[in-house]
C-alpha positions in Angstrom: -30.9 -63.5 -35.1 -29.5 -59.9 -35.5 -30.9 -57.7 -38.0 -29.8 -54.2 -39.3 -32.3 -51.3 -40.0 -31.0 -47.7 -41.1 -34.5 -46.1 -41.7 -38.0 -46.9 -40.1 -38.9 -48.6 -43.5 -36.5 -51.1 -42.8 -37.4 -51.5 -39.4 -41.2 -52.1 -40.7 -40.3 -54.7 -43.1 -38.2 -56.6 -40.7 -40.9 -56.6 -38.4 -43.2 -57.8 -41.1 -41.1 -60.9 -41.7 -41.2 -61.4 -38.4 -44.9 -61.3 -37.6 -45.1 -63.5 -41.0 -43.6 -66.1 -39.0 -45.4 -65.9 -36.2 -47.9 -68.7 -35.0 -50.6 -68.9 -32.6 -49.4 -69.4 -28.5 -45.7 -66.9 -29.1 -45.5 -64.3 -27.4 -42.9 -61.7 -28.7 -41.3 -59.5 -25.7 -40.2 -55.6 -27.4 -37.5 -53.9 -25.5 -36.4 -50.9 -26.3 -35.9 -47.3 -25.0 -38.4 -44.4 -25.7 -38.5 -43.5 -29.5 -36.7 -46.2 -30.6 -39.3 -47.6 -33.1 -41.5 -49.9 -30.9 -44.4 -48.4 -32.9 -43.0 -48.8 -36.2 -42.0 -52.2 -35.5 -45.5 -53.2 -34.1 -47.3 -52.2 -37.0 -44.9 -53.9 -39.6 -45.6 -57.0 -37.2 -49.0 -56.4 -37.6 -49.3 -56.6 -40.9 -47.1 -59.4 -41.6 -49.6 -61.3 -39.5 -52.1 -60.1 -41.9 -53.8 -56.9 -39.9 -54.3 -53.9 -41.9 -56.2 -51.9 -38.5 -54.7 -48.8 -37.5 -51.9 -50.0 -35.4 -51.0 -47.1 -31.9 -49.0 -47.9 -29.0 -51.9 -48.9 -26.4 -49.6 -47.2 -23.5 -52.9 -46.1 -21.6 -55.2 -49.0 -22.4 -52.5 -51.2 -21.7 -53.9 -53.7 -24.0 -55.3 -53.7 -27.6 -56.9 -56.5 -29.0 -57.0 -56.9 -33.0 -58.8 -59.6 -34.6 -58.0 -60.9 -38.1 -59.1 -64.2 -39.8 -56.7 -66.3 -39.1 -56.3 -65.2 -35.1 -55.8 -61.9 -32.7 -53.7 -60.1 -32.2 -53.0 -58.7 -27.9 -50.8 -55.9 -28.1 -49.7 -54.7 -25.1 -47.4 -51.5 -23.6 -46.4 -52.5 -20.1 -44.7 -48.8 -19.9 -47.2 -47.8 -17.0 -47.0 -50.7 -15.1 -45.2 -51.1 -12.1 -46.0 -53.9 -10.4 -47.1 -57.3 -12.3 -49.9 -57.8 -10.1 -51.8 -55.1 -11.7 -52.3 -57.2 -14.8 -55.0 -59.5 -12.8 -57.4 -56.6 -13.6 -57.0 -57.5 -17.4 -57.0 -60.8 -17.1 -53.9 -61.5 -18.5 -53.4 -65.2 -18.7 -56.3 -65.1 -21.1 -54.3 -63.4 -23.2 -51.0 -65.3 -22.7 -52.6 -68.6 -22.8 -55.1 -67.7 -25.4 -55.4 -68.3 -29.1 -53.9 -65.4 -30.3 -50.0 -63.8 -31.1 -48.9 -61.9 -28.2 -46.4 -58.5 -28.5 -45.6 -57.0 -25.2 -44.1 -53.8 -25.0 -42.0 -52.7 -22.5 -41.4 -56.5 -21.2 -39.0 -56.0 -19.0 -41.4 -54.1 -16.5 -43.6 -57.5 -15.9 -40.6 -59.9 -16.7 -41.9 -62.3 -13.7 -45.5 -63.4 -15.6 -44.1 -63.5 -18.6 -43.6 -67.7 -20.0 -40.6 -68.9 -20.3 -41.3 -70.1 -24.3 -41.3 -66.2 -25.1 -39.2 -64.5 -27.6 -37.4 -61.5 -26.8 -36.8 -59.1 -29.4 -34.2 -56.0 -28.6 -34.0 -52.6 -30.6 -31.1 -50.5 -29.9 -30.1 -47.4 -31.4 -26.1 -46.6 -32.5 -25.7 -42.8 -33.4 -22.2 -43.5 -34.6 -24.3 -45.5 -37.1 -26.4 -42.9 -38.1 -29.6 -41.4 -36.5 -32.0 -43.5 -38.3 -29.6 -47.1 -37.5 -31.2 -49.6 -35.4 -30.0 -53.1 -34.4 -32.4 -55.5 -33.9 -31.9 -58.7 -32.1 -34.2 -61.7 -31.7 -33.6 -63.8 -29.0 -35.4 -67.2 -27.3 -34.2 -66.2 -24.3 -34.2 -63.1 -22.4 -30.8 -61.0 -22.9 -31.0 -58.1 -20.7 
C-alpha cells in the first residue's frame, strides 16, 4: 500500500488509519531517515489505537511501554543499537511475543530478531515534491 502525505497532518492521519487497524501480535517496522516524520507518524499511530499519552521518540529508553484498555502499546527506537544482542537486557521477546501492538523504529538496525509476520512501513521524503511531501509505503515484507 503506498500512501501520499504533503504536510505532517497528513502523515498523522495516515498513521492513524493505520494503527486503527492494527491488532494484537503485529509488529509494524518504521524506516526512515532522521527527521522524516517517525515521530509524527508514531503518535497518529498511537492514537488510532486509541492512546491519548504523550507520544516522544524513546531513542534513549529504547523502549516505551503505553497501556490503553484494549492492549499496549511497545514503542521502540532501535537508533542506538548496534548490535541485536543488546536487546536481551530488555527482554525483548516479551515484547514481540506479547499481547500488545509493536512499532519499532529504526528496524533495520536489529533486522535479524525481528519475525518474519512483521510489517514494514517506509517514509521517504521527495523535495522535488515539496518540503513537507512524504511517501509512505506499507509493506508485508521487508523492501530495503
Amino acid at each position: 500500500m503506498e500512501y501520499k502525505s504533503y504536510t505532517e497532518e497528513d502523515t498523522f492521519n495516515i498513521a492513524k488509519e493505520i494503527g486503527t487497524n492494527a491488532k494484537a501480535g503485529d509488529i509494524f517496522c518504521l524506516i526512515g531517515d532522521l527527521g522524516v516524520g517517525k515521530t509524527i507518524f508514531s503518535k497518529g499511530f498511537a492514537q488510532g489505537i486509541g492512546i491519548t499519552d504523550h507520544i516522544t521518540s524513546p531513542t534513549f529508553t529504547i523502549v516505551q511501554v503505553y497501556d490503553n484498555i484494549h492492549m499496549p502499546l511497545y514503542h521502540f527506537d532501535m537508533y542506538r543499537i548496534e548490535d541485536s544482542s543488546e536487546l536481551e537486557y530488555i527482554g525483548y521477546e516479551d515484547y514481540f511475543f506479547g499481547d500488545g501492538i509493536c512499532l519499532v523504529e529504526w528496524a533495520n538496525n536489529v533486522e535479524d530478531v525481528i519475525p518474519k509476520n512483521s510489517i514494514w512501513i517506509y517514509i521517504d521524503k521527495d523535495l522535488n515534491q515539496g518540503f513537507d511531501y512524504r511517501q509512505i509505503l506499507v509493506s508485508e515484507r521487508k523492501l530495503k
